[in-house]
N, C-alpha and C positions, 0 to 999 in steps of 0.2 A: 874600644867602642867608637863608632864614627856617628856624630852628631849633626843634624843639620842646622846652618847660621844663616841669618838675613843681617845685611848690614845696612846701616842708616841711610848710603848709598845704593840700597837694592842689589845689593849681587845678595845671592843663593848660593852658598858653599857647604862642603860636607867635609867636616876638620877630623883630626884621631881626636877622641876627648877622654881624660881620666876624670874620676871623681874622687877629690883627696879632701877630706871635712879638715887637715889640720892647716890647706889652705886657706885664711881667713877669707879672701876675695876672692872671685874667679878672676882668672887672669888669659890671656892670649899672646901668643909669642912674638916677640916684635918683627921676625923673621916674616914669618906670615902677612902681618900686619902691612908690609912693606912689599911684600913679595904680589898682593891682591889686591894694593892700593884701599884698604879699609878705611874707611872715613876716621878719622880719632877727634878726640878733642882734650886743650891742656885744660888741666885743673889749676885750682889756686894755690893749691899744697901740694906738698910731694910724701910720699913713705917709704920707709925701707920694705928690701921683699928679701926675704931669707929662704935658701935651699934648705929640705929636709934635714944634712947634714949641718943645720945652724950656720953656714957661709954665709957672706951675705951676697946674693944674689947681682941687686943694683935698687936703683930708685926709681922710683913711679911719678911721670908727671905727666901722664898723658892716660886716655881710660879710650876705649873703646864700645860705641853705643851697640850694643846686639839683641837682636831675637832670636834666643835659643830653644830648637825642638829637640826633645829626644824621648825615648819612649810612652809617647804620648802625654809629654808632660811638656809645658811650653812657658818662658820667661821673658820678658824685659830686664835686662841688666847691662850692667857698664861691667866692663873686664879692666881691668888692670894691662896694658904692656909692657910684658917683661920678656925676660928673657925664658923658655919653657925646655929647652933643649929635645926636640926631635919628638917633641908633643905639641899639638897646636893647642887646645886648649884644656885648662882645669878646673874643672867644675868646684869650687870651695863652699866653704860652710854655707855664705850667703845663700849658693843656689839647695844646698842639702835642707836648707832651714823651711823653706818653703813647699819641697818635694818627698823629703823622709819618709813621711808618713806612707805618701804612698809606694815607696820605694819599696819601704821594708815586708 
């Protein structure tokens, strides 16, 4: 699925998006991130981020401010930047938790 992003900086971009509920946060790939010049900003903490297979991923100490459209359903949220491998972004429980309903 391809999702449209505004970034805090105003670019308008259209990323591949999955929607995975066992990711806790949404997150965005740092590749990207870097690649589009995304505005980010550090946090005062950091977290671990673990791949499906329980690996551990890496750590989180930067979030990315976004406004996410996608089937007519439209969010304020910070992303996590991680690492996402050859997915730009993944829709996680937070964004599930507020849209479910209509989803389902």
């Amino acid at each position: 699925m391809y999702t449209n992003v505004k970034t805090r900086n105003s670019k308008n971009l259209k990323v591949k998006t999955l929607v995975d509920s066992r990711y806790i946060h949404t997150g965005i790939d740092k590749q990207l991130v870097k690649e589009k010049r995304i505005q980010i900003k550090l946090i005062n903490f950091s977290f671990e981020v673990f791949n499906v297979d329980r690996t551990k991923n890496r750590e989180v100490t930067k979030m990315a401010p976004l406004e996410i459209k996608t089937n007519g359903h439209k969010k304020q949220l910070e992303a996590a930047v991680t690492d996402l491998n050859r997915t730009d972004i993944f829709l996680g429980h937070d964004w599930l938790v507020k849209h479910n309903q209509e989803v389902n």
